[in-house]
Structure formats: C-alpha cells, structure tokens
C-alpha positions in Angstrom: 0.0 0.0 0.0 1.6 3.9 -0.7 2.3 5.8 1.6 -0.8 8.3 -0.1 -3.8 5.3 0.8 -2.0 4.4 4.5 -2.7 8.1 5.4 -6.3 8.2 3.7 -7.0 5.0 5.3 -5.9 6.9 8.8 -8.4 9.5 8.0 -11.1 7.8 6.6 -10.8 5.5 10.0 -11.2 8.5 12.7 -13.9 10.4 10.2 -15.8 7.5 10.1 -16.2 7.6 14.1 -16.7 11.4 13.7 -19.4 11.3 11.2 -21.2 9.0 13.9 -20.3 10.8 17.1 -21.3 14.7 15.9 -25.1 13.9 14.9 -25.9 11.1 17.2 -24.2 10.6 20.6 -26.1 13.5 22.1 -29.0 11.0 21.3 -26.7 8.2 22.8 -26.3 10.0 26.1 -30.4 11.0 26.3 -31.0 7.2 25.7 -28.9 6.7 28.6 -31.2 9.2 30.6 -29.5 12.4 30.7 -32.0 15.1 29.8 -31.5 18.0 27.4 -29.2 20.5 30.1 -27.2 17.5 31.5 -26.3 16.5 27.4 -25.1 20.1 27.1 -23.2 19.7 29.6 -21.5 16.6 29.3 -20.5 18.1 25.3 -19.1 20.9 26.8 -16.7 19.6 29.4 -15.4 17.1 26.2 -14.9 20.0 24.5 -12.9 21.8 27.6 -10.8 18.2 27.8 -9.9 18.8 24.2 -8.6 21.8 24.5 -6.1 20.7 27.4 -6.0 17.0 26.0 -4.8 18.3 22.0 -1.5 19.8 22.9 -0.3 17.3 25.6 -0.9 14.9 22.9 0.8 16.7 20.5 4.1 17.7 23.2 3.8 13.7 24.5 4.3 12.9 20.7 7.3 15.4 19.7 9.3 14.8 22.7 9.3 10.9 21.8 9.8 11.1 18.3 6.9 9.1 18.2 3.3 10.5 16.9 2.4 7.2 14.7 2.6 5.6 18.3 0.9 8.0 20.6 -1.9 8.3 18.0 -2.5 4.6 18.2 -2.6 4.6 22.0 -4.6 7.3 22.1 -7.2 6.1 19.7 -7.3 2.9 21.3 -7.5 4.6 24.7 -10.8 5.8 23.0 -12.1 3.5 22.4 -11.9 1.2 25.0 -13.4 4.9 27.2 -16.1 4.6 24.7 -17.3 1.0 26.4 -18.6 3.3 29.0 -21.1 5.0 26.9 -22.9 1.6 27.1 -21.8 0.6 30.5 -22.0 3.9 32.7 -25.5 5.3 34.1 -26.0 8.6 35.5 -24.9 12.1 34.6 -21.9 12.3 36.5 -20.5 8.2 34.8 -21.6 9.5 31.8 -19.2 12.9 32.5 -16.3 11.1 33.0 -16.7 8.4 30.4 -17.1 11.6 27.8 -14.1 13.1 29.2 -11.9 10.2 28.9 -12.9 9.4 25.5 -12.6 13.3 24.8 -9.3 12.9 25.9 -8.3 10.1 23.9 -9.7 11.7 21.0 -8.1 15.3 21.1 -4.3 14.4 19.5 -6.0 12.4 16.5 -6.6 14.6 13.8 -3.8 17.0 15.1 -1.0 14.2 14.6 -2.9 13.2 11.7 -2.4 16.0 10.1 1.5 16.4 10.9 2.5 13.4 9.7 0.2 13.5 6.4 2.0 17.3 5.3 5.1 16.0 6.3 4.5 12.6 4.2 3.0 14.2 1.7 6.7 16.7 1.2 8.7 13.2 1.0 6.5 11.3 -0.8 5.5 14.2 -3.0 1.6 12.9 -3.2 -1.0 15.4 -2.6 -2.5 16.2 0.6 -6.0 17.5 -0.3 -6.8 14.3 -1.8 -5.5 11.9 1.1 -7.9 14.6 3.5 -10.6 13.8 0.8 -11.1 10.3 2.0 -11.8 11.4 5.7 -15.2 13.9 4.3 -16.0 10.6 2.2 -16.0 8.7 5.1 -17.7 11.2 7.3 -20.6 11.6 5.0 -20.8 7.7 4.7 -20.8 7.3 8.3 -23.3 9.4 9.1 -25.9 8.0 6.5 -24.8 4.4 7.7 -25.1 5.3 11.3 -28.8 7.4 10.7 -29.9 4.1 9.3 -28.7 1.8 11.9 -30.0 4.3 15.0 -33.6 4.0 13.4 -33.5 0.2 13.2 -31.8 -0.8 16.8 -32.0 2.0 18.7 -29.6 5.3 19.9 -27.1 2.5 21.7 -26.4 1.1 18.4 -24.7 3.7 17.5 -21.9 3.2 20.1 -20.4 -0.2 18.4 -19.8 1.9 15.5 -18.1 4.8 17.1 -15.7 2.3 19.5 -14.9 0.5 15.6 -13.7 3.9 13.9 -11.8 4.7 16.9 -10.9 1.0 17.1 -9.5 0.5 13.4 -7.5 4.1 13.7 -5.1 2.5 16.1 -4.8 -0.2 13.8 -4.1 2.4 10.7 -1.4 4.3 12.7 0.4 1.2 13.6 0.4 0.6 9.4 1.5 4.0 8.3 5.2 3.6 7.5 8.3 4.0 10.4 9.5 7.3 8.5 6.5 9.2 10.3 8.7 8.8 13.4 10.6 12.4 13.8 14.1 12.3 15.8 13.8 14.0 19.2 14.7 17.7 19.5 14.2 21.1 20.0 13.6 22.7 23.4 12.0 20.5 26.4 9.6 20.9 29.6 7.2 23.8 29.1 9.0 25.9 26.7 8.6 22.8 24.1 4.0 24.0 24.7 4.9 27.6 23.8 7.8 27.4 21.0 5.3 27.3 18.0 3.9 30.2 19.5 7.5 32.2 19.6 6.8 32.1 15.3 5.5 35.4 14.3 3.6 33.3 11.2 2.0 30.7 13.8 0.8 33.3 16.1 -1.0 35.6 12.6 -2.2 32.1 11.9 -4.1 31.2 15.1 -5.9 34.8 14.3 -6.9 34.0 10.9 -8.5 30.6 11.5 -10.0 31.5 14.5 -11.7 34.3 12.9 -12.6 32.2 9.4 -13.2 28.6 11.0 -14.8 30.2 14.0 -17.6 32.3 11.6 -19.0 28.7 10.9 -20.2 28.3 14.8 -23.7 30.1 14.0 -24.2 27.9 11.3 -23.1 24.7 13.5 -25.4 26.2 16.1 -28.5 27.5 14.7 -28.5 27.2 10.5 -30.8 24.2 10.7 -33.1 26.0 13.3 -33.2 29.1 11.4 -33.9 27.0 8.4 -37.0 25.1 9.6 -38.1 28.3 10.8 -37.5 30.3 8.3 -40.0 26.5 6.3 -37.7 24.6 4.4 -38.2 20.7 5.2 -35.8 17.9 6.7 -34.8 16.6 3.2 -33.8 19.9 2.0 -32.0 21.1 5.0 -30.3 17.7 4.8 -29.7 18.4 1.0 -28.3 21.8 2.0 -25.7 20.4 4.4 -24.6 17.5 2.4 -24.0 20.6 -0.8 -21.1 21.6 2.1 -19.3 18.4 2.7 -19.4 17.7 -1.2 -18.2 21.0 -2.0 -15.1 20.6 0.4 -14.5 17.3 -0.9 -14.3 18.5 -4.5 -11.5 20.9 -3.4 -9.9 18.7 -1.5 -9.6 16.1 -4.8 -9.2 18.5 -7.8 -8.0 21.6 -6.1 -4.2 21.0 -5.9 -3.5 23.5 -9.6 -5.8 26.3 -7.9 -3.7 25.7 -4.3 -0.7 25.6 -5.8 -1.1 28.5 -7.8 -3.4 30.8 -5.0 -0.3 29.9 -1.9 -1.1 29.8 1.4 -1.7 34.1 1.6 -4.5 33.9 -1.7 -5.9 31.1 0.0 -6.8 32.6 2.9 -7.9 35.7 1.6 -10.3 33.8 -0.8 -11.8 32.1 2.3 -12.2 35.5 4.0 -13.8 36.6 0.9 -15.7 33.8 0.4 -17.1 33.7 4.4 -18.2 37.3 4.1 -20.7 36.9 1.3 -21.9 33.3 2.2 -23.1 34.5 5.6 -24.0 37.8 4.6 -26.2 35.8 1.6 -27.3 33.9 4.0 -28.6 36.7 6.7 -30.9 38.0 4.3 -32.3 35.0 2.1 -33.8 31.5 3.1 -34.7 30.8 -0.9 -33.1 27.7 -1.4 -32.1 28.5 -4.9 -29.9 31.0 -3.4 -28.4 28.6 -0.3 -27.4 25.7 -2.3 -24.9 28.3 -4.5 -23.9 29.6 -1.1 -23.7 26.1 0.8 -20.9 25.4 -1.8 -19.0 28.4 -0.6 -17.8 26.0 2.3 -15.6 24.7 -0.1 -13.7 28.0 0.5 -14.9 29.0 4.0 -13.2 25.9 5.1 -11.4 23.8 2.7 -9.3 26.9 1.8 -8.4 27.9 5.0 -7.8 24.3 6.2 -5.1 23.8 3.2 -3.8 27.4 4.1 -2.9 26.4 7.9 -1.6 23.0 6.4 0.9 24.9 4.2 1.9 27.4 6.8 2.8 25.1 9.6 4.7 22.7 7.0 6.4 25.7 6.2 7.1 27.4 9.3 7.0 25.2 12.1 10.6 22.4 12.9 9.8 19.2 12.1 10.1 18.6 16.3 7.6 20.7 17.2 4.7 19.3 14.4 2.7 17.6 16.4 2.8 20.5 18.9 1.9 22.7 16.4 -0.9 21.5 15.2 -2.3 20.3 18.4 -2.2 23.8 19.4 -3.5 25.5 16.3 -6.8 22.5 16.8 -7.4 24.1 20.0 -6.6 27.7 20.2 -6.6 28.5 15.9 -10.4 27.0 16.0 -11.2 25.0 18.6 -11.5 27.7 21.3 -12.8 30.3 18.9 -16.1 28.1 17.8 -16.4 26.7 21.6 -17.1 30.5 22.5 -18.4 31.6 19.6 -20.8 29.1 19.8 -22.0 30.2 23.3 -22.3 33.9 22.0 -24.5 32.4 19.0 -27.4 31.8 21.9 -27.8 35.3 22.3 -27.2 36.4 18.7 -29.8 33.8 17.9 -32.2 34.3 20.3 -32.3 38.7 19.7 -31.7 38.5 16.2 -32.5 35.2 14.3 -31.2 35.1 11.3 -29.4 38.0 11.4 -26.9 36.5 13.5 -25.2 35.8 10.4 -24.0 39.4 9.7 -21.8 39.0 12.9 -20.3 36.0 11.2 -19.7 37.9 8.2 -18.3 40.5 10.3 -15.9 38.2 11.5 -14.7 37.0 7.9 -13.8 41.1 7.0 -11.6 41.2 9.9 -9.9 37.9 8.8 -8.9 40.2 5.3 -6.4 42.4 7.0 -5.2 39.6 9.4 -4.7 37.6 6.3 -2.4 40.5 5.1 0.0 40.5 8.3 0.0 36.4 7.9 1.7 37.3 4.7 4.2 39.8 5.8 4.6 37.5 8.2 5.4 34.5 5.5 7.6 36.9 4.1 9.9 37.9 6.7 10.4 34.1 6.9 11.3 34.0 3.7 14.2 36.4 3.9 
C-alpha cells in the first residue's frame, strides 16, 4: 500500500467515528437518561478536555519522536473509554466516560495531520486528496449510522463509534516508520509555547480562529433558522450534504488552484468567500440561493484548512509538528467556535437570522489579518 492510501486509510478511519459521534451521541447520552441540560453539559466539558487533551498529545508525541505511536494509543484509549457509553448510568459516569474518550480523541486529527503534510513533502503525493477520503468517510458514516439508529436503537450507535476509533489504532500502527521524527528542539514547558514564539503561527491562530470560528452560528443555529424560516428535513439535509461535497471537491481537484493561490490567496479567498456566504445567508432562506452559497464551504473551510496545512509545513521544525498542530486544533479554532458558539445563543435568540452578519463580520476582519500572515510569511522567507 503507498504511503498516499496508509494516510487516507488513517483519515477515513477516525472520520468515520466522527461522522457518527457529531449527529448522534447527544442522542446516545439521552438514551442513557441524561435530559437536554445534562447532554449540554457533558459536550461541553469534552470539548474543555480537548482543548487541554490536544496539545499534551501533540508535546507527549514530539518529545518521543513518536506520533504514529501516541496516536495509536490514544485512539485505542478511546475507544476502549467509549465501552462506558454503554456501561456507565447517570450524569456524572456519563461525564467522565465523555471526558476520557474526549481525551483520547483530542491528539488524532492534530498528529494526523502532521504526519500526512510532512509525508505528503517526502513522498510528493498530494494532501487535499488523502484529507478527501476522511469527508467521504464522514458523510458515509453518518448515513450508515442514521440508518442503523432507526433500526436498533440510539445505543447502536456506540459499536460503531468504539470500531472507527478502534481501526485508527490499527491504521497508525500501518502508516510507515519514516513518520517517526528524531527528538529535539527545546524541552519541559518551553517545548508548549515554542510554535507560538513564530510570528507566522501566532498571525495564523488569528486567521483561523476568525474564518473557522464564523462557521459556529451555522453549526449552532442554521438548521433552526432554516426550519423556521419553512424549508423541510430533506432539503436542510440536501443543503448540508451541498457543504461536505463541496469541500470534498477541493480537497480532490484543487491542488492547480492551491498551488497556484499559496497559502496568503488562500486565505484571503476564504475571507472573501465567508463574508458573502453569511451575509447571503442573513438576508435569504430561498433555497435557490443557499445551495450556491452552501458550496462556498468549499472556500470557507477547505481553503483555510489547506492554508494552515501549508503554513505550519512551512514554518513550524519538524520537532515541534505535532505540537503545532495540536495547538493550532485548539486555540486557531477549537476555542474560537467553543465560544463563539455560546455567543450564537444570544445572537440567535435577539436577532434570528441576522446572527449571520456578525459571522460575516468576522470574515472582513480575517482580510487584513490575512495581510500580516503574509508579511509575516515573508519575513520568513528572507
């Protein structure tokens, strides 16, 4: 097997227990009893563990040399948390089992993506494509899973998310030994906040925060606003799926438009692109209208996620990778759409729709901050 299918193996593995996790374990947990507050609650603290979780991954796995192996562990860690979900009764069982498998769960797609960027410089295959498979296997998961839930039940579910996590272990252990990096670099707690010392990385963490972050309304609310604004299950369903498929065609036949557009144009385009798809979407529910502005996700996120890949393969020392992106996964956009998403309550709640315009607001800021990531890119360049 290349080196290209290990990796898109490895993704379509952990996005396969994604795609099952993000539209159905809140059902999982109320099966389990936990009504709507204590649901909320037990999301939230897995998203706090994340945050923490991510970068001590990330560190654990630089200061060994050794992310194919801590991203095994940690998957199967995961996974074998996950039992609980089945096992555990009660809101504060069901906290803990959450947490655990939260923490398991955080260094994946961070040390994921390190090694794929740095595989995909050796072995010179493309990167959007190998990400590809993981949105395949997302959207394949979830239509799998929402056909299984309505036959057995919430609980079935949970076999499916404990095999994803399961079968990512297994895909780390296949990737190839040249994903091992030699140890180096600095140690103890300056090792956390050396990525940050880069003047790129730190313009960086503002641009996605401000870009990936302007989707937390959307996350929140757009199918709320949608149903109330008429349009039906199948066509909001139709709507989201326009998204995923969108970013998926980037991701597979973008690489002359990446290559060409650089980390800088990308960004910029998916500033561009975030303040007229929400702004278009603040002032029209005709779904002629959304499905051309669904497809602007392809920008809104595809771009920016290939411009964050490029900059921290470009920027960041091989030994601090993992780091790196384990820290741009929680403070670039993790930790922007955690609080974004609590201030889209309000927004929501005052202003309906028009909650959008502050997520369109946040897309014109991302414009000049895209600007200084370039100077920035530059100075590193001479």
């Amino acid at each position: 097997m290349s080196a290209a299918a290990r990796h898109a193996l490895l993704y379509a593995t952990q996005f396969f227990a994604f795609g099952v996790i993000l539209p159905f374990l809140p059902a999982v947990l109320a099966a389990r009893g936990l009504d709507a507050a204590e649901v909320a609650s037990v999301l939230a603290a897995g998203s706090a563990v994340r945050l923490l979780a991510g970068p001590l991954g990330g560190r654990v796995a630089d200061a060994l040399g050794a992310p194919r192996t801590v991203l095994a562990l940690a998957a199967a860690g995961a996974a074998l948390a996950g039992l609980g979900y089945l096992l555990a009764a009660g809101f504060l069982l069901l906290l803990l089992v959450h947490a655990a498998v939260s923490a398991g769960m955080a260094c994946i797609m961070p040390l994921s993506d390190a090694m794929a960027v740095a595989a995909a410089r050796r072995e010179r295959f493309d990167y959007g494509q190998v990400r590809a498979s993981g949105s395949m296997a997302f959207i394949a998961a979830a239509l799998l899973a929402g056909q299984v839930v309505a036959q057995f039940g919430a609980a079935a579910a949970v076999p499916m998310i404990l095999g994803g996590l399961a079968a990512t272990g297994i895909t780390a252990l296949l990737l190839r030994g040249g994903t091992e990096r030699p140890v180096g670099g600095p140690q103890g707690w300056a090792a956390f906040v050396a990525p940050l010392a880069i003047p790129a990385f730190r313009r960086l963490l503002l641009v996605s925060a401000l870009i990936q972050g302007s989707h937390a309304f959307t996350y929140a609310f757009g199918t709320l606003h949608w149903q109330a604004s008429g349009l039906d299950a199948g066509l909001i369903g139709a709507l989201w799926a326009t998204g995923v498929v969108a970013e998926i065609a980037l991701f597979l036949w973008g690489r002359g438009l990446v290559a060409r557009t650089g980390a800088l144009g990308l960004s910029l385009v998916a500033a561009g692109a975030g303040v007229l798809r929400w702004a278009g979407t603040a002032i029209t529910t005709e779904p002629l209208l959304l499905f051309p502005l669904q497809v602007l996700h392809a920008a809104t996120f595809g771009a920016q996620h290939l411009a964050a890949m490029a900059v921290l393969a470009k920027v960041v020392p091989p030994a601090q990778a993992g780091t790196a992106q384990a820290l741009h996964a929680s403070l670039g956009t993790g930790l922007a759409t955690g609080l974004l998403t609590l201030a889209s309550g309000p927004l929501y709640a005052n202003y309906g729709g028009g909650g959008f315009w502050a997520m369109a607001a946040l897309c014109a800021a991302a414009m000049p901050a895209s600007l200084a990531l370039g100077r920035a890119l530059g100075s590193e360049r001479s």
